[in-house]
C-alpha positions as CSV (number, residue, x, y, z in Angstrom):
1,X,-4.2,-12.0,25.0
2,X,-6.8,-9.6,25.9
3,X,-7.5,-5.5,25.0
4,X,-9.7,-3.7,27.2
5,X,-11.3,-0.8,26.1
6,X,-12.5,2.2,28.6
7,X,-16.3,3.1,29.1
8,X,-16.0,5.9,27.0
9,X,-14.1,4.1,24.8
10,X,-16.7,1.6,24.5
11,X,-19.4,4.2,23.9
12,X,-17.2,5.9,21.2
13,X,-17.1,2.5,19.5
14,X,-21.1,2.1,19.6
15,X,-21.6,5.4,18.0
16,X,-19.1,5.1,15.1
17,X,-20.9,1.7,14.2
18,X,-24.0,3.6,14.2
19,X,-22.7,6.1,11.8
20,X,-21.0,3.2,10.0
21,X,-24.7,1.5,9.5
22,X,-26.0,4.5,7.7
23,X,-22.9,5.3,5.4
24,X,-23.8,1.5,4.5
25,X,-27.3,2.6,4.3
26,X,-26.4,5.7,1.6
27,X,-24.2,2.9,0.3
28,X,-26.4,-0.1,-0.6
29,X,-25.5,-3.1,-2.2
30,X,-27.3,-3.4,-4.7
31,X,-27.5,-7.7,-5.2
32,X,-24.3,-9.6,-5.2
33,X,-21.9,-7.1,-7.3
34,X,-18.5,-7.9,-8.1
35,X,-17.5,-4.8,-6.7
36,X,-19.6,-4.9,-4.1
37,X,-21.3,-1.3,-4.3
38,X,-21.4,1.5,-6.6
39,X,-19.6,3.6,-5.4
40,X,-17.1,1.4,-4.3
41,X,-16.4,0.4,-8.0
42,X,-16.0,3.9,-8.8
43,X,-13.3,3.7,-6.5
44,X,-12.0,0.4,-7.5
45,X,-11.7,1.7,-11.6
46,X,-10.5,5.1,-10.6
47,X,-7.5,3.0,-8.5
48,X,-7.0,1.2,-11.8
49,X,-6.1,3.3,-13.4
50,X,-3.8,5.5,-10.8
51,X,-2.6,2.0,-10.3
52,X,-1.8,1.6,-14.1
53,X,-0.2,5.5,-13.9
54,X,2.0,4.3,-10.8
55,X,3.5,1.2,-12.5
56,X,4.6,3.3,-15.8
57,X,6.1,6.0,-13.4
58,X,7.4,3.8,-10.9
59,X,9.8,2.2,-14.2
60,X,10.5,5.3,-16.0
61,X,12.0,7.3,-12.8
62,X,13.8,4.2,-12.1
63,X,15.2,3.5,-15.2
64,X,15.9,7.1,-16.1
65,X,18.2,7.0,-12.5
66,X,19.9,4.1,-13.3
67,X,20.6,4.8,-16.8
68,X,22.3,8.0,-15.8
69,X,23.8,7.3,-13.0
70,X,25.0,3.8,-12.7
71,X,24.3,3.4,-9.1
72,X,22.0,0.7,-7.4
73,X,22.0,3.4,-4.2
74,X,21.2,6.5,-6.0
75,X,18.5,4.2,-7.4
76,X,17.0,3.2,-4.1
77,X,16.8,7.3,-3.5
78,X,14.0,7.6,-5.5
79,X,11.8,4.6,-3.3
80,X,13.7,6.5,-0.2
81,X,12.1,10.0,-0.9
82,X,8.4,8.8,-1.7
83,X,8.4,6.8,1.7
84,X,9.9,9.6,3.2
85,X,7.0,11.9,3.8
86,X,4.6,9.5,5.6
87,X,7.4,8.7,8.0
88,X,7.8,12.6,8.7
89,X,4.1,13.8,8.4
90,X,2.0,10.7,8.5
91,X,0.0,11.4,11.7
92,X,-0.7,14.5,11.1
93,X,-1.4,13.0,7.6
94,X,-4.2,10.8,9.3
95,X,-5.5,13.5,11.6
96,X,-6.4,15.8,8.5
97,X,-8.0,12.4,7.0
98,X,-10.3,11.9,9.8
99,X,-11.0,15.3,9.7
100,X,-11.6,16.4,5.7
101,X,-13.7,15.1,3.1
102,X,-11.8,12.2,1.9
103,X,-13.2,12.3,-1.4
104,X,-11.5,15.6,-2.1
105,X,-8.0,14.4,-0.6
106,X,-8.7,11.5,-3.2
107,X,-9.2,13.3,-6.1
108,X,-6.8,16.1,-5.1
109,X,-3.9,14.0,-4.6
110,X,-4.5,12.2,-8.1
111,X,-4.4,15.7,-9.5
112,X,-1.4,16.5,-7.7
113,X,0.1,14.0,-8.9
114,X,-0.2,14.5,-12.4
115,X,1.1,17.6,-12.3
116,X,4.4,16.7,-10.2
117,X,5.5,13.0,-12.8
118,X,3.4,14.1,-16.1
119,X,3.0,17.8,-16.9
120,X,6.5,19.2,-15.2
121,X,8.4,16.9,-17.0
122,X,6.9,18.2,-20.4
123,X,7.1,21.6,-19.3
124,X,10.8,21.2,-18.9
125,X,13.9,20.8,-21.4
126,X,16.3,17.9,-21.6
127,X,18.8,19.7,-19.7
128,X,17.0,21.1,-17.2
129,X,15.2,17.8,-16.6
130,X,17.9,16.6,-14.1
131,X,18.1,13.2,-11.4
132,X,18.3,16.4,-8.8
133,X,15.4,17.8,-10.3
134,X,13.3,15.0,-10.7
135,X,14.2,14.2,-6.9
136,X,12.5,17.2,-5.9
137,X,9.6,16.0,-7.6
138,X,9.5,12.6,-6.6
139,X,9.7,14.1,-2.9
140,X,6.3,16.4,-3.7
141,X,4.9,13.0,-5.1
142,X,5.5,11.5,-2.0
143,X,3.5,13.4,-0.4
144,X,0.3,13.7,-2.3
145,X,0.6,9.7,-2.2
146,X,1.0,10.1,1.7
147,X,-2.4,11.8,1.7
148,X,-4.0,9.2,-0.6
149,X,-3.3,5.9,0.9
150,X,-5.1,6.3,4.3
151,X,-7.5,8.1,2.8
152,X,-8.3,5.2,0.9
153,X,-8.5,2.6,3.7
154,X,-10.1,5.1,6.1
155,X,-12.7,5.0,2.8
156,X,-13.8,1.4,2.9
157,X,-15.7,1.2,6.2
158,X,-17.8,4.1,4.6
159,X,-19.1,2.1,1.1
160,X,-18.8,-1.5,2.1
161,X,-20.3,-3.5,5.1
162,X,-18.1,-5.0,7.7
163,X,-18.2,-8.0,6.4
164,X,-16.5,-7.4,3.3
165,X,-13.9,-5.7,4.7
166,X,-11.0,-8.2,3.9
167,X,-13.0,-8.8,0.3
168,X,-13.3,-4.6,-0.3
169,X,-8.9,-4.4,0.6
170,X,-8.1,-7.5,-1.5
171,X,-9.9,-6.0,-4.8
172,X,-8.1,-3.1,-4.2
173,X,-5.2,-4.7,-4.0
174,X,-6.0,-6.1,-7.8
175,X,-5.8,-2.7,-8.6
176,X,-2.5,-2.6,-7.4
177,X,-1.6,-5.9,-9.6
178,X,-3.0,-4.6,-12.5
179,X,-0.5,-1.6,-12.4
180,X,2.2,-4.2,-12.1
181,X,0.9,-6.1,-14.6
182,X,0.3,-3.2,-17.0
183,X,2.2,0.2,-15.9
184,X,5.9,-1.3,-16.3
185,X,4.9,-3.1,-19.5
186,X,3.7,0.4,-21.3
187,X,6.9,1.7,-19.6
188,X,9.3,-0.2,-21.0
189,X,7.9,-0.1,-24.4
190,X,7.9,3.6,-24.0
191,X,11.3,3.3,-22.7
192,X,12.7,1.5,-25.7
193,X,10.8,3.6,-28.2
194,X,11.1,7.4,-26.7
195,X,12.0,7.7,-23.7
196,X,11.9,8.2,-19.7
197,X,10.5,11.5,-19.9
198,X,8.2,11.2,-22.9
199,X,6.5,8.5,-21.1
200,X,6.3,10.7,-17.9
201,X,4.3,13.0,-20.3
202,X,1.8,11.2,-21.3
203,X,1.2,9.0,-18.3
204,X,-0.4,12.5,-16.6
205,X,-3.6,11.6,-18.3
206,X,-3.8,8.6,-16.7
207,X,-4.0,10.2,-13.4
208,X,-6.4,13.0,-14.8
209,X,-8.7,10.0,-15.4
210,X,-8.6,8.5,-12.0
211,X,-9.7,11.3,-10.8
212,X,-12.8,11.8,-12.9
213,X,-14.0,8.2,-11.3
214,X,-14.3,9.6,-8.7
215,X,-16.1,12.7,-8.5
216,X,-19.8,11.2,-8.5
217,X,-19.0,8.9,-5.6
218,X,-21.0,10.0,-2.4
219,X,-20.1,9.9,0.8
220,X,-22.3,10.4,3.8
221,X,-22.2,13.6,5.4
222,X,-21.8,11.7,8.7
223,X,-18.3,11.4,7.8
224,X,-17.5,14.7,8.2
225,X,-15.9,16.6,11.4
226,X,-17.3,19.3,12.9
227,X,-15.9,22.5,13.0
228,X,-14.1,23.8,16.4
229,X,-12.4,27.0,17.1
230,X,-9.4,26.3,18.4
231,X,-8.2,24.0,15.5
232,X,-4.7,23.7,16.9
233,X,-5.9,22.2,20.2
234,X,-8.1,20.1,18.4
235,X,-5.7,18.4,16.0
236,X,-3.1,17.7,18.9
237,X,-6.1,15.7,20.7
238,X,-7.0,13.9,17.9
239,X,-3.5,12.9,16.9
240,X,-2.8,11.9,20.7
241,X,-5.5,10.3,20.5
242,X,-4.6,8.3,17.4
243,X,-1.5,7.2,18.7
244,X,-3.2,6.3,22.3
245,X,-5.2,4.0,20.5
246,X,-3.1,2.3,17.7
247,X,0.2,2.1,19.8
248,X,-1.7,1.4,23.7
249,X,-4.7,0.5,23.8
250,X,-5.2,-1.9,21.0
251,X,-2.0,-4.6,21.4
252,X,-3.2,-6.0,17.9
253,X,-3.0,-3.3,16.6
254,X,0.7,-2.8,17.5
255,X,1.6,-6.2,16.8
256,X,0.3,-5.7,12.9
257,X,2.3,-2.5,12.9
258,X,5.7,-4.5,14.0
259,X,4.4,-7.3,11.9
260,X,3.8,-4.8,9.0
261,X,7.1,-3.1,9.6
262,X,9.3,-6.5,8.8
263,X,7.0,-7.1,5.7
264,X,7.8,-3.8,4.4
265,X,12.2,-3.9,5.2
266,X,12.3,-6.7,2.9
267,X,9.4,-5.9,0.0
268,X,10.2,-2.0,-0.1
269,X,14.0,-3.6,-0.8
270,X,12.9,-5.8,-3.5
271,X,10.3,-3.6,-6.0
272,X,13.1,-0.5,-5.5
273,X,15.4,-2.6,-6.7
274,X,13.5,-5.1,-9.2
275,X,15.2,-3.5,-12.1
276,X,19.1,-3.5,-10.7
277,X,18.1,-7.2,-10.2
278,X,16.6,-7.8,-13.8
279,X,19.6,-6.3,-15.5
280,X,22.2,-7.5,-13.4
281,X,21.0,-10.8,-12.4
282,X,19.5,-11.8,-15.6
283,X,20.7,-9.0,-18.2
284,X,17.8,-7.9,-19.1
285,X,16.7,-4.9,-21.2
286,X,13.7,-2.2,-20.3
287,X,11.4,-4.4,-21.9
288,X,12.3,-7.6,-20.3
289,X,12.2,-5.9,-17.1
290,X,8.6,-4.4,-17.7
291,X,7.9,-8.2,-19.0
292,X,9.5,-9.8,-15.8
293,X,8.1,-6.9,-13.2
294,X,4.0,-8.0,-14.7
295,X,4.3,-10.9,-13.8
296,X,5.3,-9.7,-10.1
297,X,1.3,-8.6,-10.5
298,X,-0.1,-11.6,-11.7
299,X,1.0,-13.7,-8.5
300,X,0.0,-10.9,-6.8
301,X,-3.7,-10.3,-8.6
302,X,-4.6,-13.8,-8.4
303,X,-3.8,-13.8,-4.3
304,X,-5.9,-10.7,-4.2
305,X,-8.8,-12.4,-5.7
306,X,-8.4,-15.8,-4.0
307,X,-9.0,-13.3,-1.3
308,X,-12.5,-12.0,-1.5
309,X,-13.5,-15.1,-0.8
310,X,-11.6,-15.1,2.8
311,X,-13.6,-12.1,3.5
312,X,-15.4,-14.1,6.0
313,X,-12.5,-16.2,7.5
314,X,-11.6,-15.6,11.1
315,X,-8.7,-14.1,12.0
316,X,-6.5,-17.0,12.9
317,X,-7.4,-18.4,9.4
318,X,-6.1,-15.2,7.6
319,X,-3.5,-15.0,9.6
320,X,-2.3,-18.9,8.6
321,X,-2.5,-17.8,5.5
322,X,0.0,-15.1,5.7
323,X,1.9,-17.2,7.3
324,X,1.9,-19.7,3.7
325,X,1.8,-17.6,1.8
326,X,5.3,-15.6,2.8
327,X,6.9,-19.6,2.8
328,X,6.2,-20.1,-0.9
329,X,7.5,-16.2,-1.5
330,X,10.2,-16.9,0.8
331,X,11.6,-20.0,-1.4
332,X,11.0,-18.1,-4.2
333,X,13.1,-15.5,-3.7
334,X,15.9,-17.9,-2.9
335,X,15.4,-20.1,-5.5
336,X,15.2,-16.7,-8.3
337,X,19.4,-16.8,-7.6
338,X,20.1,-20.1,-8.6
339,X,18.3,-19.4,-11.9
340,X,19.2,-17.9,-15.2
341,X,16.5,-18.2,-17.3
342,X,14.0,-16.2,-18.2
343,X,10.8,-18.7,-18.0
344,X,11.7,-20.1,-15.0
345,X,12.5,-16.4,-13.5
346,X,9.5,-15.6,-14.5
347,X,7.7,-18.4,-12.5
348,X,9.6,-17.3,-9.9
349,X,8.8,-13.8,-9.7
350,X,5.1,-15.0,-10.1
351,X,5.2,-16.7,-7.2
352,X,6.9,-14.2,-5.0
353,X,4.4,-11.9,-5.9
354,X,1.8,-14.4,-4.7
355,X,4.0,-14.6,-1.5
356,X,3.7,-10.7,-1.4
357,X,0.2,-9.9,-1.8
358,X,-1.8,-11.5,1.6
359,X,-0.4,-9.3,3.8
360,X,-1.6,-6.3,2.9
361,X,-6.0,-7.1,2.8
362,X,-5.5,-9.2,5.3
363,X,-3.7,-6.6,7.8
364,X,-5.7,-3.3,6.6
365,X,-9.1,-5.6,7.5
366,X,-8.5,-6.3,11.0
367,X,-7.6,-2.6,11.3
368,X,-11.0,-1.5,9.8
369,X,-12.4,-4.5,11.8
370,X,-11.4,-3.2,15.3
371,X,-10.7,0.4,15.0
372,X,-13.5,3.1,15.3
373,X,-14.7,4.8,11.9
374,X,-13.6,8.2,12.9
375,X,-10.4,6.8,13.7
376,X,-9.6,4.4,10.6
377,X,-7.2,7.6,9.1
378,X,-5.2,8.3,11.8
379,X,-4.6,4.5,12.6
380,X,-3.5,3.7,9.0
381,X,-1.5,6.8,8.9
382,X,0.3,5.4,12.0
383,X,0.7,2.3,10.6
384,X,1.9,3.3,7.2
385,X,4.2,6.0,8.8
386,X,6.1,3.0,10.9
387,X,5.9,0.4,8.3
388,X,7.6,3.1,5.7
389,X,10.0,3.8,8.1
390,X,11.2,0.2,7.6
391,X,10.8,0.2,3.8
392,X,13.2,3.1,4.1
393,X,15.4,1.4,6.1
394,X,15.4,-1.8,4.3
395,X,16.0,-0.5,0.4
396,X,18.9,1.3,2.3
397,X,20.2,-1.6,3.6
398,X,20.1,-4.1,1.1
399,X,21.2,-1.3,-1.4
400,X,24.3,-0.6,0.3
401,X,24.6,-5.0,0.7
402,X,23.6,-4.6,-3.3
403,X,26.8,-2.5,-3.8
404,X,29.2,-4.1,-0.9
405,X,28.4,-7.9,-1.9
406,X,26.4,-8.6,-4.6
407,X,22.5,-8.8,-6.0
408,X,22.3,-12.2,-4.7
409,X,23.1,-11.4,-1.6
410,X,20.6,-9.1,-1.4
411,X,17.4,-11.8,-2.6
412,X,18.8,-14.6,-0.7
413,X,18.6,-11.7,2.3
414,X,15.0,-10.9,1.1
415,X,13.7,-14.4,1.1
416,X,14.9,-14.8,4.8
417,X,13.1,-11.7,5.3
418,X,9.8,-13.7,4.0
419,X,10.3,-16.6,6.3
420,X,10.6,-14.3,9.2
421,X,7.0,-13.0,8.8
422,X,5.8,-16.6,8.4
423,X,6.9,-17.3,12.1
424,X,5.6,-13.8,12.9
425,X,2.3,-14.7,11.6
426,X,1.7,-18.0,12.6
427,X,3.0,-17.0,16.1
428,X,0.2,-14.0,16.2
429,X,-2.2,-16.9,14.5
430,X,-2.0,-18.4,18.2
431,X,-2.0,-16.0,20.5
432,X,-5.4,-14.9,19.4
433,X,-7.9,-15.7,22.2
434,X,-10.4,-17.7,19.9
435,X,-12.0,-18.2,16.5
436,X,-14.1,-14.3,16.7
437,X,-10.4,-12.5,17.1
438,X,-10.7,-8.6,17.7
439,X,-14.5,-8.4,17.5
440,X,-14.9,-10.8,21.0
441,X,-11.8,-8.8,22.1
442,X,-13.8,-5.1,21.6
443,X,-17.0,-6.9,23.6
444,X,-15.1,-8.0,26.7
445,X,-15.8,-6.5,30.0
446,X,-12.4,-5.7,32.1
447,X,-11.8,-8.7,35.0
């Protein structure tokens, strides 16, 4: 398989690495850190703890919808309106990330956010506080998290050198465990002892603090976009642009979109609906839900660090080990139905969350790997608008199969879901033209 870049695509690429040397150069690594630079850890404990703030969130909105409503659909509503935004604005999304000063989108959206789940909610009454109401707000939520995520990964080629690329995603994505580990554990325990909103309240300082992490990170002034007149004109080239290049020009990057878009129908399905599954499946309570959903994060935080030390691997490599890693969550998923204990489950869901968490590193990597610097934004903003657009489409399918069959149905469903990306992957392991992957790929001249 081979992607040929234009001349002036080719000199577009030069420049950005050049700029990409010197925000490493503001950036140094100072010795072999664990978090690689310093102002990448800023980053890595301000996502901690928004991480954290997600995972208590994520339960209590859930929980509170269930509770009052009884209905696995009207459940999935609340995962369908946050994914909801990137699908509708999510190039235009990554066009204003290429173009602003991500660290303000990151520290505004943090803000935003905890003001829409943590200081509404205390503002308003019990009867006021609605499911209609808090849908609204979920939907605002939605979008400030919109901004963030490609923010983030447009970010990383900015504070870390290419090298680390694959190690920089994967210790983000132990941020992400962490919240699972953590967030639904304080929920449920706030759950039990006061309640969904009461813990929406005091989770807004939790995003408050993110967002002081990250004010003394510095980010080259390289980074930013010069100012045109015609702003209009501008922003339609860049997002044609975007699209150009993600969807045409670079096949590998439109294969991990498609690949990205079957991992998402089945994984969006499964964490909107973790707790119709806990309770129904295995009758669990808030807290055994919280209990059950951590250790979702623990398979998931120990693939993430197992990672950092694939930074290095080639492509085909971390590709193979997508591929193994969706067989194990695969069979675990499948093997969760047969099961009605709560140790076992909870080996279970361990392993699927191991099964879970290569995909993402792995695929935001060779993204950063082959995609220009200036064009990291709009490239994950395409990609996260299309693989949302699945997540949608799969917690509304295997809600409705939730509701028409039964929650077994649905995992069993899930699971196959799994195995599918393991051909996917092992497939796209192969048709890579060597070892070097995208990198050799960017260097060839046209035949």
């Amino acid at each position: 398989m081979s992607v040929w870049l234009s001349q002036d695509q080719r000199a577009a690429v030069q420049k950005i690495e050049l700029e990409r040397g010197l925000a490493n150069t503001l950036a140094p690594v100072e010795g072999k850190r664990w978090l690689l630079t310093r102002d990448f850890s800023l980053i890595w404990w301000s996502q901690v703890l928004s991480q954290v703030a997600d995972g208590v969130s994520r339960l209590a909105l859930l929980w509170f919808v269930y509770s009052v409503t009884g209905s696995a659909v009207k459940t999935t509503i609340i995962g369908l309106l946050q994914t909801l935004p990137p699908i509708v604005l999510g190039p235009l999304i990554g066009v204003s990330v290429d173009r602003l000063p991500k660290k303000a989108i990151l520290i505004g959206s943090d803000v935003t956010r905890a003001i829409l789940i943590g200081v509404i909610p205390c503002w308003l009454s019990i009867e006021v506080f609605t499911v209609d109401m808090l849908y609204l707000l979920v939907f605002l939520y939605g979008i400030a998290t919109a901004m963030f995520v490609p923010a983030l990964s447009a970010s990383v080629p900015f504070l870390v050198d290419r090298l680390r690329f694959t190690a920089a995603n994967a210790l983000l994505q132990s941020t992400t465990s962490i919240g699972i580990i953590v967030g639904p554990a304080l929920s449920g325990l706030g759950i039990a002892f006061a309640g969904s909103q009461e813990v929406l309240c005091v989770n807004a300082m939790t995003y408050l603090s993110s967002a002081l992490c990250l004010v003394p990170i510095r980010f080259p002034r390289s980074v930013t976009s010069p100012k045109q007149s015609n702003w209009v004109a501008a922003m339609h080239r860049d997002l044609a642009e975007g699209i150009r290049y993600a969807l045409v020009s670079q096949r590998t990057i439109l294969i991990l979109i498609l690949m990205a878009s079957v991992y998402t129908f089945g994984t969006g399905a499964f964490t909107t609906l973790f707790p119709v599954f806990g309770k129904k499946m295995l009758a669990l309570g808030p807290v055994e839900v919280g209990y059950l959903w951590s250790w979702l994060g623990i398979g998931l935080f120990l693939v993430s660090l197992g990672l950092v030390s694939m930074t290095q691997w080639d492509m085909r490599k971390r590709l193979q080990a997508v591929s193994v890693s969706s067989v194990i969550g695969g069979a675990a998923l499948c093997s969760l139905v047969w099961t009605h204990d709560l140790v076992m489950a909870t080996v279970l869901v361990a392993l699927i969350g191991m099964g879970f968490g290569t995909w993402t590193p792995i695929a935001w990597g060779m993204i950063q790997e082959c995609s220009p610097a200036n064009m990291v934004g709009r490239v994950m903003a395409i990609y996260t608008s299309i693989a949302t657009a699945t997540s949608m489409a799969g917690m509304t399918f295997f809600g409705w199969m939730t509701e028409r069959f039964n929650e077994y149905t649905s995992v069993i469903g899930i699971g196959f879901v799994l195995f599918l990306l393991a051909v996917a992957a092992a497939w796209f392991s192969r048709r890579l033209k060597d070892a070097g992957g995208l990198a050799d790929e960017m260097d060839a001249e046209p035949a």
